[in-house]
PQR file of N, CA, C, O and H, with PARSE charges and radii, in Angstrom:
ATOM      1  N   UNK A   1       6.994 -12.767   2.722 -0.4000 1.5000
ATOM      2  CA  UNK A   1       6.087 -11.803   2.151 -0.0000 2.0000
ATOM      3  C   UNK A   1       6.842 -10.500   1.980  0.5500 1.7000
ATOM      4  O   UNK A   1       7.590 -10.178   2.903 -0.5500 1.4000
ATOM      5  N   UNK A   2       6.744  -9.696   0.907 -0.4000 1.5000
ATOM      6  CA  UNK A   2       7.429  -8.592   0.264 -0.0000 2.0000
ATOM      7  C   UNK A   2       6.667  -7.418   1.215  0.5500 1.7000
ATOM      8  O   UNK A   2       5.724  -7.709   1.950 -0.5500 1.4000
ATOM      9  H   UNK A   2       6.137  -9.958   0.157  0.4000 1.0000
ATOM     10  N   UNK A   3       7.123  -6.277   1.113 -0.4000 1.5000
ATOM     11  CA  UNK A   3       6.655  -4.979   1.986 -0.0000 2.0000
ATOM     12  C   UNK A   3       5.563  -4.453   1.161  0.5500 1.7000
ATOM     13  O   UNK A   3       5.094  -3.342   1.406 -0.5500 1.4000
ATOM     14  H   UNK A   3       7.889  -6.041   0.516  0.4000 1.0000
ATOM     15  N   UNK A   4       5.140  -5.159   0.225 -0.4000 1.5000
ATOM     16  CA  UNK A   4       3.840  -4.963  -0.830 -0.0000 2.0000
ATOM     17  C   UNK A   4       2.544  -5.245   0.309  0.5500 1.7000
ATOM     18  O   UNK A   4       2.549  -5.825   1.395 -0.5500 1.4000
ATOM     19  H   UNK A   4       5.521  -6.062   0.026  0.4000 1.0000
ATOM     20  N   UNK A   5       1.560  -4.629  -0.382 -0.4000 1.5000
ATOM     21  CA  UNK A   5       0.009  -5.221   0.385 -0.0000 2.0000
ATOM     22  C   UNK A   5       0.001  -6.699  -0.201  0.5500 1.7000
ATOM     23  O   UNK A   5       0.638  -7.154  -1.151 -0.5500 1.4000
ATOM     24  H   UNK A   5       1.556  -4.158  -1.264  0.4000 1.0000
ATOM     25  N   UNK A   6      -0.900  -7.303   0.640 -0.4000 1.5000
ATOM     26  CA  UNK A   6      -1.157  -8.368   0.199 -0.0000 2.0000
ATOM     27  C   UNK A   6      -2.490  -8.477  -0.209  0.5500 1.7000
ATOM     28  O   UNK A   6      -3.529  -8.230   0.404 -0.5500 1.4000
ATOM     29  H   UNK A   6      -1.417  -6.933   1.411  0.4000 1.0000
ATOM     30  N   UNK A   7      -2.213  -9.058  -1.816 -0.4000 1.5000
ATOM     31  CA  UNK A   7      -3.834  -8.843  -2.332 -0.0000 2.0000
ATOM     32  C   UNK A   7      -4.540 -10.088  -2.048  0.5500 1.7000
ATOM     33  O   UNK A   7      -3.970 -11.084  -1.604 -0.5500 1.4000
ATOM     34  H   UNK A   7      -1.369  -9.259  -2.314  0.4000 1.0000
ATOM     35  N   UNK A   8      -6.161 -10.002  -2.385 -0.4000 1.5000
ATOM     36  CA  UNK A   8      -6.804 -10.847  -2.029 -0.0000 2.0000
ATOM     37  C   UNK A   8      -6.797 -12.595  -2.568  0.5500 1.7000
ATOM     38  O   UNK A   8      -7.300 -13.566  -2.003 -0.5500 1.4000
ATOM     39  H   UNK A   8      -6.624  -9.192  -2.746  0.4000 1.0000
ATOM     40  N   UNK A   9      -5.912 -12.512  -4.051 -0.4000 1.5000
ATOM     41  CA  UNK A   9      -5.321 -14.244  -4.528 -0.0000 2.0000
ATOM     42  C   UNK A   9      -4.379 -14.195  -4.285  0.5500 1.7000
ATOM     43  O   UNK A   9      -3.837 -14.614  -5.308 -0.5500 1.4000
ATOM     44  H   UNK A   9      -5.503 -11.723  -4.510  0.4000 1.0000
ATOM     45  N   UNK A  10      -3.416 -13.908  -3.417 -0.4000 1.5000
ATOM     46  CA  UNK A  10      -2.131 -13.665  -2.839 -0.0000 2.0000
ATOM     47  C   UNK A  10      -2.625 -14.352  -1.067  0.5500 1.7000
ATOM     48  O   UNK A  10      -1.888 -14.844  -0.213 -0.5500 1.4000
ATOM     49  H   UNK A  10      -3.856 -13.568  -2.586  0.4000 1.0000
ATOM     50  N   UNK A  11      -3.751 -14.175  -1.044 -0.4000 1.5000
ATOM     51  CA  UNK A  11      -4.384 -14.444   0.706 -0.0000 2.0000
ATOM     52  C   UNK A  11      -4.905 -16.035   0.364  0.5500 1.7000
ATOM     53  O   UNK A  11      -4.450 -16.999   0.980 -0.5500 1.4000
ATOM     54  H   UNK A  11      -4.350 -13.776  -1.738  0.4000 1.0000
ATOM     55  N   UNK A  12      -5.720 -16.133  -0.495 -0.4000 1.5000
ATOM     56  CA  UNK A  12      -6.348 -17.276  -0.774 -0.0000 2.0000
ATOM     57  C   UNK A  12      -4.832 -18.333  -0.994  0.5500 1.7000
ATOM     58  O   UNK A  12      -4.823 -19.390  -0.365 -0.5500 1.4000
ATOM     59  H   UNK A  12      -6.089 -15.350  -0.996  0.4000 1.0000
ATOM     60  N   UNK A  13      -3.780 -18.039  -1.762 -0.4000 1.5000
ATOM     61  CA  UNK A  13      -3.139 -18.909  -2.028 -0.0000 2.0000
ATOM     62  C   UNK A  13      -1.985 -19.469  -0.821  0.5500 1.7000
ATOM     63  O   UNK A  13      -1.535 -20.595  -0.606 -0.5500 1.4000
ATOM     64  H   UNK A  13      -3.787 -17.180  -2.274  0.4000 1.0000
ATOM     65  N   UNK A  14      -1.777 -18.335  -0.254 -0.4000 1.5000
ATOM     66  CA  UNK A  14      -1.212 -18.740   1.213 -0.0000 2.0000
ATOM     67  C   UNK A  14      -2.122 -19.716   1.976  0.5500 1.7000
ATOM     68  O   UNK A  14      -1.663 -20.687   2.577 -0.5500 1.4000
ATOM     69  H   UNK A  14      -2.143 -17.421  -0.429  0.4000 1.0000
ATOM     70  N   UNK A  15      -3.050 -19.506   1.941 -0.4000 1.5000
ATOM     71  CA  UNK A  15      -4.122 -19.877   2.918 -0.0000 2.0000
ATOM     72  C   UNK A  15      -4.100 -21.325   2.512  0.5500 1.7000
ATOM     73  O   UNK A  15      -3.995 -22.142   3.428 -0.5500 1.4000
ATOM     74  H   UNK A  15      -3.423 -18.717   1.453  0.4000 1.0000
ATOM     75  N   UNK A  16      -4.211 -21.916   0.853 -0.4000 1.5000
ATOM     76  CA  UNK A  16      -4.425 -23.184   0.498 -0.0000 2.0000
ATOM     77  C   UNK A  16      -2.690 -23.333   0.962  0.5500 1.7000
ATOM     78  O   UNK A  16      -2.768 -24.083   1.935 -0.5500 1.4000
ATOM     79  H   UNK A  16      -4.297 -21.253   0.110  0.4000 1.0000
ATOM     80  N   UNK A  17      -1.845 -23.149   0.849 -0.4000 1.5000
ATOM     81  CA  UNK A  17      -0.620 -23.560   1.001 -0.0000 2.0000
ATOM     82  C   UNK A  17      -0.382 -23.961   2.366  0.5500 1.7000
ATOM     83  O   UNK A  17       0.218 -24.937   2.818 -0.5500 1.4000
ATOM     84  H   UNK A  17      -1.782 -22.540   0.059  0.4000 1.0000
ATOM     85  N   UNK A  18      -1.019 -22.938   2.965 -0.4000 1.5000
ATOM     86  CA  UNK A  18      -0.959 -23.979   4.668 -0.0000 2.0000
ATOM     87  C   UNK A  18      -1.927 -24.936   5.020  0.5500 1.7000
ATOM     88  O   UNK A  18      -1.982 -25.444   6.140 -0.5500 1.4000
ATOM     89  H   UNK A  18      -1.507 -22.146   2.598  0.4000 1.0000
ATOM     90  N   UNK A  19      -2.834 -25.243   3.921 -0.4000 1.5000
ATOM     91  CA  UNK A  19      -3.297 -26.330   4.156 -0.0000 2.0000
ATOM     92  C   UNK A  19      -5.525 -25.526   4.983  0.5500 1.7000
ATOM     93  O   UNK A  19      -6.196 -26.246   5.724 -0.5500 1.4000
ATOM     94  H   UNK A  19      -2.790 -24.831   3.011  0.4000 1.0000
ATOM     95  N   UNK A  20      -5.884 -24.491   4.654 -0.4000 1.5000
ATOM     96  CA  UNK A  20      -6.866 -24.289   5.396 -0.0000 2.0000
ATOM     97  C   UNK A  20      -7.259 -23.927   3.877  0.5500 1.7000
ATOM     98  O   UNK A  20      -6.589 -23.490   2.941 -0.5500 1.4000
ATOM     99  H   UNK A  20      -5.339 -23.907   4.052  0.4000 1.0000
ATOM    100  N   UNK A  21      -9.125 -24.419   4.055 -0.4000 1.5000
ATOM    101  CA  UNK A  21      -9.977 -24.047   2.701 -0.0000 2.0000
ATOM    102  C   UNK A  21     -10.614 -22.907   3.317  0.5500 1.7000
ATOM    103  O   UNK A  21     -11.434 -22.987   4.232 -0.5500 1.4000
ATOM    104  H   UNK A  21      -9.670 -24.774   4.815  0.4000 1.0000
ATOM    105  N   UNK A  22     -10.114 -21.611   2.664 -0.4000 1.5000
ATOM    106  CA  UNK A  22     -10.840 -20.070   2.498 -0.0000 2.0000
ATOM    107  C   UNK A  22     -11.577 -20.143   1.672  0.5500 1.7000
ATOM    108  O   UNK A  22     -11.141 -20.480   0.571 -0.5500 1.4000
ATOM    109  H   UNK A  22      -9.448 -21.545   1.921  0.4000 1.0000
ATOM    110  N   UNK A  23     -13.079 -19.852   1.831 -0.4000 1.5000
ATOM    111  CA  UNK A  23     -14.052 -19.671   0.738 -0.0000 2.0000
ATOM    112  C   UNK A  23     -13.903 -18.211   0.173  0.5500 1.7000
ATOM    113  O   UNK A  23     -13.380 -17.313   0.832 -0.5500 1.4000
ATOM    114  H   UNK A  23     -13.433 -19.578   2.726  0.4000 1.0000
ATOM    115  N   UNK A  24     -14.249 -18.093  -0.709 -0.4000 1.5000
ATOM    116  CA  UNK A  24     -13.774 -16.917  -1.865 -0.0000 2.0000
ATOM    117  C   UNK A  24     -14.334 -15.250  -1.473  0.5500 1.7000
ATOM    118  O   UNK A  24     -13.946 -14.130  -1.806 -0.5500 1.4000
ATOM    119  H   UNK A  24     -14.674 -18.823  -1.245  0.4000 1.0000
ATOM    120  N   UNK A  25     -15.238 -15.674  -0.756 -0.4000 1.5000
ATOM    121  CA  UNK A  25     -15.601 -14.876   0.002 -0.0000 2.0000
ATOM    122  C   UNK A  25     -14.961 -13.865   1.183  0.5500 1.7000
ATOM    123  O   UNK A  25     -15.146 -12.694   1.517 -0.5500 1.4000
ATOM    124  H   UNK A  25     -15.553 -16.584  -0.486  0.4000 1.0000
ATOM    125  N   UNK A  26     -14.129 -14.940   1.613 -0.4000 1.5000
ATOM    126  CA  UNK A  26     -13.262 -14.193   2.843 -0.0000 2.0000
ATOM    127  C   UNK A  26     -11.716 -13.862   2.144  0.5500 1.7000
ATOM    128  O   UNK A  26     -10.729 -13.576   2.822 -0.5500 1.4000
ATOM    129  H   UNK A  26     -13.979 -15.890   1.342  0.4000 1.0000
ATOM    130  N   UNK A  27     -11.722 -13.921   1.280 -0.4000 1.5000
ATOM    131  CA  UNK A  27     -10.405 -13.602   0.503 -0.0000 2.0000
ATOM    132  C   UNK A  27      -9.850 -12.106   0.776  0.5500 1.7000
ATOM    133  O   UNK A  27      -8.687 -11.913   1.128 -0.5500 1.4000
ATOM    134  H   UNK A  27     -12.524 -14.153   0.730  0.4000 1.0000
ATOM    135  N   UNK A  28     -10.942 -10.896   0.549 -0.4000 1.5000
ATOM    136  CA  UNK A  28     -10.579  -9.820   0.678 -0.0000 2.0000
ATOM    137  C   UNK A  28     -10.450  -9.516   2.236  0.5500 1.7000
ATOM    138  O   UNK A  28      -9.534  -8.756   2.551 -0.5500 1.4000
ATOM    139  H   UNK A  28     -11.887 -11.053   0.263  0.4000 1.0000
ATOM    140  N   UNK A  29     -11.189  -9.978   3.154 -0.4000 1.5000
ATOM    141  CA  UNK A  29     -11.460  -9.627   4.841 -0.0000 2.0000
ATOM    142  C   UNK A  29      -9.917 -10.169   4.985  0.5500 1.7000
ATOM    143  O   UNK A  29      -9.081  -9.353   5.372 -0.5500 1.4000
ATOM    144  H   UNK A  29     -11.933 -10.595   2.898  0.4000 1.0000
ATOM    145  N   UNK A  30      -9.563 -11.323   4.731 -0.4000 1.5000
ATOM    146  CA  UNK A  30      -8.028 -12.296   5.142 -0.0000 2.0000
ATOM    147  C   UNK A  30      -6.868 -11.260   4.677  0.5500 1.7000
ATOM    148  O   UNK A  30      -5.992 -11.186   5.539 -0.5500 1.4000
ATOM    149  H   UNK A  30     -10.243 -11.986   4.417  0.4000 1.0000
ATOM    150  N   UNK A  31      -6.651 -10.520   3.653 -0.4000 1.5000
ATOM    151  CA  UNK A  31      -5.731  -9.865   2.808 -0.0000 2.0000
ATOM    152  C   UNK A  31      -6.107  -8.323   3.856  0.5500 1.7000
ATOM    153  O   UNK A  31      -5.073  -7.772   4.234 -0.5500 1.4000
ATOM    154  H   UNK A  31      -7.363 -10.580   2.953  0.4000 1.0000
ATOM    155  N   UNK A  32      -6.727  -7.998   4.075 -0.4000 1.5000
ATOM    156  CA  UNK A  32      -7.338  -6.824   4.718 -0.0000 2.0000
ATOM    157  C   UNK A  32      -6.629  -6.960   5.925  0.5500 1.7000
ATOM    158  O   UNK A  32      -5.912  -5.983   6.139 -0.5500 1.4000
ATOM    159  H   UNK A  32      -7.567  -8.445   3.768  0.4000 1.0000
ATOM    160  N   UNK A  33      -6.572  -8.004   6.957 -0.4000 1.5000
ATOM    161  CA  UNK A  33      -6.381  -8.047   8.568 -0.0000 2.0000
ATOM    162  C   UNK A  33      -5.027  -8.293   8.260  0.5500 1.7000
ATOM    163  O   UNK A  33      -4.178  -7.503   8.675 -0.5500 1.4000
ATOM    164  H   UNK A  33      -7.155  -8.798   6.783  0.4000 1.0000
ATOM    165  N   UNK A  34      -4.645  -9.464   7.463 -0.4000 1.5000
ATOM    166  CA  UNK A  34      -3.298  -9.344   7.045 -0.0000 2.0000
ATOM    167  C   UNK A  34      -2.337  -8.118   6.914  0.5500 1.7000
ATOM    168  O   UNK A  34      -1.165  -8.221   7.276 -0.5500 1.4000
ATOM    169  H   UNK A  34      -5.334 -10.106   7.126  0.4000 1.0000
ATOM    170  N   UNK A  35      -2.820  -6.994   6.413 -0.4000 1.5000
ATOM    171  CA  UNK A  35      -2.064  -6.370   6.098 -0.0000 2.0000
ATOM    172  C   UNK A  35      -2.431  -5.238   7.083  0.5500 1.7000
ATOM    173  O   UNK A  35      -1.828  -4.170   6.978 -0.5500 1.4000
ATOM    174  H   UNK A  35      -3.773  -6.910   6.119  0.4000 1.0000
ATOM    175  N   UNK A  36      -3.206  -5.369   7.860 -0.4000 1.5000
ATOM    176  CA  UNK A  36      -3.154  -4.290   9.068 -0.0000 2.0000
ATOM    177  C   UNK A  36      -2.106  -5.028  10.205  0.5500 1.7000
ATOM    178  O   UNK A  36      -1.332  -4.206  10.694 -0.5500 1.4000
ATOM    179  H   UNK A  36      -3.695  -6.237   7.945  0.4000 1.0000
ATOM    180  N   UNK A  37      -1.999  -5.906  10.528 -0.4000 1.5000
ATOM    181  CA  UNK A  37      -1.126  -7.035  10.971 -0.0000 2.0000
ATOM    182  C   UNK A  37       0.274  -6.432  10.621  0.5500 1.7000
ATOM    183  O   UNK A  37       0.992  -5.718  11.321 -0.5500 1.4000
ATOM    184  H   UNK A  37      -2.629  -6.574  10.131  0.4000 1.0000
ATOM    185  N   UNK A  38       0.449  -6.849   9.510 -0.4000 1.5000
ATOM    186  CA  UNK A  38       1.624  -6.324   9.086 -0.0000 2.0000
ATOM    187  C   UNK A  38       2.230  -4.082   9.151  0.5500 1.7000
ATOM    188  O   UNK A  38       3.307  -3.496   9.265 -0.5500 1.4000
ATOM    189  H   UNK A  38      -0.135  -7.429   8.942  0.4000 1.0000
ATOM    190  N   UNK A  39       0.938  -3.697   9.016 -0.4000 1.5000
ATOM    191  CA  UNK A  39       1.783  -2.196   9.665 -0.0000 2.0000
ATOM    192  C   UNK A  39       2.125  -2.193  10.715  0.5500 1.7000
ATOM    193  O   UNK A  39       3.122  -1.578  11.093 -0.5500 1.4000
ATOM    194  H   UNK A  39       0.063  -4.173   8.924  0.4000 1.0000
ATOM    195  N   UNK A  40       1.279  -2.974  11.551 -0.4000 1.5000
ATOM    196  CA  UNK A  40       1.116  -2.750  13.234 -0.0000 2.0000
ATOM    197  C   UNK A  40       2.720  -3.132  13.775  0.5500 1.7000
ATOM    198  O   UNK A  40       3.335  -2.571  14.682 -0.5500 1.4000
ATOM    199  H   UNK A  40       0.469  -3.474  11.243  0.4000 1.0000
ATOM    200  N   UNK A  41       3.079  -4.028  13.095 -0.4000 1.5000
ATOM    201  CA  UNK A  41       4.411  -5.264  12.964 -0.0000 2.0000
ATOM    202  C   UNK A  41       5.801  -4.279  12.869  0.5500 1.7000
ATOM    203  O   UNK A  41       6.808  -4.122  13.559 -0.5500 1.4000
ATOM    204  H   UNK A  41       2.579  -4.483  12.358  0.4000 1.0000
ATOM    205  N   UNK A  42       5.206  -3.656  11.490 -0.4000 1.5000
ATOM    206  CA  UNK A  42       6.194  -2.711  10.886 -0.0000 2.0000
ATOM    207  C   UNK A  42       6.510  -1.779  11.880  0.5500 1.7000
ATOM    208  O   UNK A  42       7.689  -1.587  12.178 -0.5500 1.4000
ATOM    209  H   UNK A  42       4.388  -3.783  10.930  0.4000 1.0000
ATOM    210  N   UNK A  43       5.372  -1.029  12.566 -0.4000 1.5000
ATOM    211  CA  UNK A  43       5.873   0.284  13.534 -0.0000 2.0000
ATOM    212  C   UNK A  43       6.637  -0.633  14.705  0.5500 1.7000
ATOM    213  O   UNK A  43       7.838  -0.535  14.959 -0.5500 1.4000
ATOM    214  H   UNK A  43       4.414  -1.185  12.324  0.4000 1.0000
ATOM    215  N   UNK A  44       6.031  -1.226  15.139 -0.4000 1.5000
ATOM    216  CA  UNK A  44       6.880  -2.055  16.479 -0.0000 2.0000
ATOM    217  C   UNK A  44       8.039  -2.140  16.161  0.5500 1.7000
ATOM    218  O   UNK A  44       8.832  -1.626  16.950 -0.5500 1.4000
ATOM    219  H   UNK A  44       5.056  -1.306  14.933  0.4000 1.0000
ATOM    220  N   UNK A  45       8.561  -2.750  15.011 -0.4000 1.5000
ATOM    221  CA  UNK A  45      10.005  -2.754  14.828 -0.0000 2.0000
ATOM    222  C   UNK A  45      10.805  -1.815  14.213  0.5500 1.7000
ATOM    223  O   UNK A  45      11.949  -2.111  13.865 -0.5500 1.4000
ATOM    224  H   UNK A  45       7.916  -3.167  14.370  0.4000 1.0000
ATOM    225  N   UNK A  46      10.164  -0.305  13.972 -0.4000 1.5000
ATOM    226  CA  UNK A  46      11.024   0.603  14.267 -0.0000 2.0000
ATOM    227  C   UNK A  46      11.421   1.480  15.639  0.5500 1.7000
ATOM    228  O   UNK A  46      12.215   2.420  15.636 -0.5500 1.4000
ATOM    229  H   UNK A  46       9.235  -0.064  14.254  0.4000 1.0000
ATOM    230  N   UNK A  47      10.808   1.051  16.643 -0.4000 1.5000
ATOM    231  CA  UNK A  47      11.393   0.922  18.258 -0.0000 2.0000
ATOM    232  C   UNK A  47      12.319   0.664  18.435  0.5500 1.7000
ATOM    233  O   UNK A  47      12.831  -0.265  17.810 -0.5500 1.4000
ATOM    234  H   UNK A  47      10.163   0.287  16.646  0.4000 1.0000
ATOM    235  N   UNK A  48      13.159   1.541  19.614 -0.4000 1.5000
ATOM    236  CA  UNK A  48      14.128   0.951  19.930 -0.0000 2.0000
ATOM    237  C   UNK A  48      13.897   0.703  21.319  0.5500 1.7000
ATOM    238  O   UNK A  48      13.430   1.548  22.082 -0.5500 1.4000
ATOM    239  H   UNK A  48      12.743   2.296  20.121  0.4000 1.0000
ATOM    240  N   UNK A  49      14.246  -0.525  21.663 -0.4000 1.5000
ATOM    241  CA  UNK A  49      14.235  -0.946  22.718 -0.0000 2.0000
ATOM    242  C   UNK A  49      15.823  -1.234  23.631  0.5500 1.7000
ATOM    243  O   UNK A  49      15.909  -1.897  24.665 -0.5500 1.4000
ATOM    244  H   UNK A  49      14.625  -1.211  21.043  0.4000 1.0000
ATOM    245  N   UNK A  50      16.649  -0.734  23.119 -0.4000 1.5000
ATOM    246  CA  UNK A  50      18.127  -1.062  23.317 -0.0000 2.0000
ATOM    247  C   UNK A  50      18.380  -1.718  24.924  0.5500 1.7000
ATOM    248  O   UNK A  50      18.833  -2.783  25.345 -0.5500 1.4000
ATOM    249  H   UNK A  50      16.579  -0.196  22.279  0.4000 1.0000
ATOM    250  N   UNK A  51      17.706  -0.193  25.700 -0.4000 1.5000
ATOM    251  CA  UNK A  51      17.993  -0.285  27.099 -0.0000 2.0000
ATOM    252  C   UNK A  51      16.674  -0.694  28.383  0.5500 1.7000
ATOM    253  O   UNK A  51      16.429  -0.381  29.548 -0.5500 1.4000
ATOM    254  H   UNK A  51      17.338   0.672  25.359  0.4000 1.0000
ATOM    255  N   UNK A  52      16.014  -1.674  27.185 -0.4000 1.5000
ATOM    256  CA  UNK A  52      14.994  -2.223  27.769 -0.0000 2.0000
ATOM    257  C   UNK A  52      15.522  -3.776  27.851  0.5500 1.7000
ATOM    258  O   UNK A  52      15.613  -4.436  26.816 -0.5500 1.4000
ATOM    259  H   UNK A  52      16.214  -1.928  26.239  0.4000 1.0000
ATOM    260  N   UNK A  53      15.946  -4.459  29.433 -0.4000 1.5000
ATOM    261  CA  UNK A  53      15.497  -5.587  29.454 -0.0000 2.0000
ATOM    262  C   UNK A  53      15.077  -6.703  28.528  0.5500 1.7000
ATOM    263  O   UNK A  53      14.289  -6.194  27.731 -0.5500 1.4000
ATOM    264  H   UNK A  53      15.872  -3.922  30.274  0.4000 1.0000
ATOM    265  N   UNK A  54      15.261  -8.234  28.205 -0.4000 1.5000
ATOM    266  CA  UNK A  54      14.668  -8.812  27.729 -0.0000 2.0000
ATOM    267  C   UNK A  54      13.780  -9.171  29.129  0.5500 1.7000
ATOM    268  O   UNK A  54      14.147  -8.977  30.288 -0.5500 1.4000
ATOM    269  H   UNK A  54      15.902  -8.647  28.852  0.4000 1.0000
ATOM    270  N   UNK A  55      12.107  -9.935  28.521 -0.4000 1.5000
ATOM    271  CA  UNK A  55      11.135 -10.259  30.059 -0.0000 2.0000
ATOM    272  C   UNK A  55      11.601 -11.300  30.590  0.5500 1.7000
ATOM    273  O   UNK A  55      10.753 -11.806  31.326 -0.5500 1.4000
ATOM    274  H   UNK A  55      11.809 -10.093  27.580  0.4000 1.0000
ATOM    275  N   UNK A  56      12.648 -11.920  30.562 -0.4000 1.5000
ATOM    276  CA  UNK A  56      13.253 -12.916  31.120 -0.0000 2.0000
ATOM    277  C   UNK A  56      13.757 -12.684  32.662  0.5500 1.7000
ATOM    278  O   UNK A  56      13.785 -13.479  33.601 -0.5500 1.4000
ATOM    279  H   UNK A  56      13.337 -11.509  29.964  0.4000 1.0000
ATOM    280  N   UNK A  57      14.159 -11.255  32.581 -0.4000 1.5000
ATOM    281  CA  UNK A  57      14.908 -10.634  33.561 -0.0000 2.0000
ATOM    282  C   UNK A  57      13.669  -9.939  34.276  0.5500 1.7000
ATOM    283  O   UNK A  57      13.955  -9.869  35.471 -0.5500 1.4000
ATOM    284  H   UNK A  57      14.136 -10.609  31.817  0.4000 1.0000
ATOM    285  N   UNK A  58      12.528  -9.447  34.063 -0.4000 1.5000
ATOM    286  CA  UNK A  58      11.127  -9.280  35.195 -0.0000 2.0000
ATOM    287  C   UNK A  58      10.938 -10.419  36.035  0.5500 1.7000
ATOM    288  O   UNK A  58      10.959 -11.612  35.731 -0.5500 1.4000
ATOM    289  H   UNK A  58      12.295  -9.504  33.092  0.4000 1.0000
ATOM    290  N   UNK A  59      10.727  -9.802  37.277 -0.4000 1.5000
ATOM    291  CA  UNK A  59      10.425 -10.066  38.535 -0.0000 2.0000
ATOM    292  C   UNK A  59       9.232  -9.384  39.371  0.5500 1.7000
ATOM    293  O   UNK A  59       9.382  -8.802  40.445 -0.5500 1.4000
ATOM    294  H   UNK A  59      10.710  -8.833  37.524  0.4000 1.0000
ATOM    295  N   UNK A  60       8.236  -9.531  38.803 -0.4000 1.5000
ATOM    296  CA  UNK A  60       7.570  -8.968  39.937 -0.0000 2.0000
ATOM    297  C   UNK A  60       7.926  -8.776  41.199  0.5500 1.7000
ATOM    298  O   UNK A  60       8.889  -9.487  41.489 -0.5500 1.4000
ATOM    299  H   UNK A  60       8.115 -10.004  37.930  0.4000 1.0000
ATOM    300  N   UNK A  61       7.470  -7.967  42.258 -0.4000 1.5000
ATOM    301  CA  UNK A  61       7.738  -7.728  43.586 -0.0000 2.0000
ATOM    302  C   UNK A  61       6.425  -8.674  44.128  0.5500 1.7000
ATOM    303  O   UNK A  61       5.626  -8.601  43.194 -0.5500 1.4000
ATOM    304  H   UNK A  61       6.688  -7.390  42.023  0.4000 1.0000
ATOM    305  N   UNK A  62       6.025  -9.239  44.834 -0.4000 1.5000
ATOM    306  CA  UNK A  62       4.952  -9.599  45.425 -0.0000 2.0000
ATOM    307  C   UNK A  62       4.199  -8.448  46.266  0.5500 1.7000
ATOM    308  O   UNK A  62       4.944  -7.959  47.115 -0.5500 1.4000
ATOM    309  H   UNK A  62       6.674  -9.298  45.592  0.4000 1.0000
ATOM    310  N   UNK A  63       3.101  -7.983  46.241 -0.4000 1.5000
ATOM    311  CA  UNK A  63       2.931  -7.285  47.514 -0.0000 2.0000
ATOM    312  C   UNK A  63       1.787  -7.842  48.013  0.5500 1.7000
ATOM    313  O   UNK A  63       0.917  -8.553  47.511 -0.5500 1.4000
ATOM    314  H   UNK A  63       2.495  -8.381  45.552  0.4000 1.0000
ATOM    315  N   UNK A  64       2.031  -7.191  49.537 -0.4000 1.5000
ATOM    316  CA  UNK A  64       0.919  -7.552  50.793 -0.0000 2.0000
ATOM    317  C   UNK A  64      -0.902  -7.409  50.331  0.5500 1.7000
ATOM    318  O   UNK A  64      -1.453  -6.345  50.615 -0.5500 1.4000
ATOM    319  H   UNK A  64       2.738  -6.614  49.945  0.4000 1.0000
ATOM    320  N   UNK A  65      -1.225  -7.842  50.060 -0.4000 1.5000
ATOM    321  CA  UNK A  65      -2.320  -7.394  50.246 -0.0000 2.0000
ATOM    322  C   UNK A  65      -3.509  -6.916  51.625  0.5500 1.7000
ATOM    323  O   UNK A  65      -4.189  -7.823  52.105 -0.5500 1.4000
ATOM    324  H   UNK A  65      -0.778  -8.706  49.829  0.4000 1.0000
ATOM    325  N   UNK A  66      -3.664  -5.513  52.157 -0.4000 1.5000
ATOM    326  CA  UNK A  66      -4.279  -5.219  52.887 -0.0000 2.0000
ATOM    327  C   UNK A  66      -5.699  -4.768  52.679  0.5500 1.7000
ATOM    328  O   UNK A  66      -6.066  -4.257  51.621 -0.5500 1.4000
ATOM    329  H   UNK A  66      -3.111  -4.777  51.767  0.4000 1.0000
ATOM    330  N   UNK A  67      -6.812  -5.050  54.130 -0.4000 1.5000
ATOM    331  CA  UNK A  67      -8.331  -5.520  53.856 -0.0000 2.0000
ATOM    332  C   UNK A  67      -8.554  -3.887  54.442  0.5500 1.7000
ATOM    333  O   UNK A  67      -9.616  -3.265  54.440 -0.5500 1.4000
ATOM    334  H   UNK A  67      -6.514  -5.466  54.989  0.4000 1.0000
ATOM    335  N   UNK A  68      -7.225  -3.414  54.934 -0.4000 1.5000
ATOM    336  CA  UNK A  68      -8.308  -2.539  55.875 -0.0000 2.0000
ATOM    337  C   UNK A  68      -7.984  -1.463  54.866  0.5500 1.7000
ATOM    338  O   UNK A  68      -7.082  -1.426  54.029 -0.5500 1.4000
ATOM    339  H   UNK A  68      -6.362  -3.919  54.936  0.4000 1.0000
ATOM    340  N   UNK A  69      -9.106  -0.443  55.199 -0.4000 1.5000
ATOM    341  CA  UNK A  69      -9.669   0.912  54.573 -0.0000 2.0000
ATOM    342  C   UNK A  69      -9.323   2.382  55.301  0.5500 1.7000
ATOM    343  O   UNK A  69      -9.758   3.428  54.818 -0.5500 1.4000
ATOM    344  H   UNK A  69      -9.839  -0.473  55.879  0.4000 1.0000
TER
END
């Protein structure tokens, strides 16, 4: 998918291409979430995460759990 919005027969035709029947109706709502999806996507990956860990390397600590107050 191009850095374009994605319009609403642009949603429907993906949608038949993976094989799911979108009624014509939800064409614009699908193209809509889609493309909020996709900013949300966009900002995340202008982060830099350089000197962050992959979560492979997290370890929680375990801790104690205490009753008293």
């Amino acid at each position: 998918m191009s850095a374009a919005e994605l319009t609403p027969p642009e949603a429907a035709r993906w949608a038949a291409r993976a094989g799911l029947d979108l009624p014509a109706e939800r064409h614009a709502a699908v193209a809509a979430v889609a493309n909020h999806i996709h900013s949300v996507v966009s900002v995340l990956r202008e982060l830099d995460f350089a000197d962050v860990p992959p979560a492979a390397a997290y370890h929680p600590v375990q801790e104690k759990h205490d009753a008293a107050v």
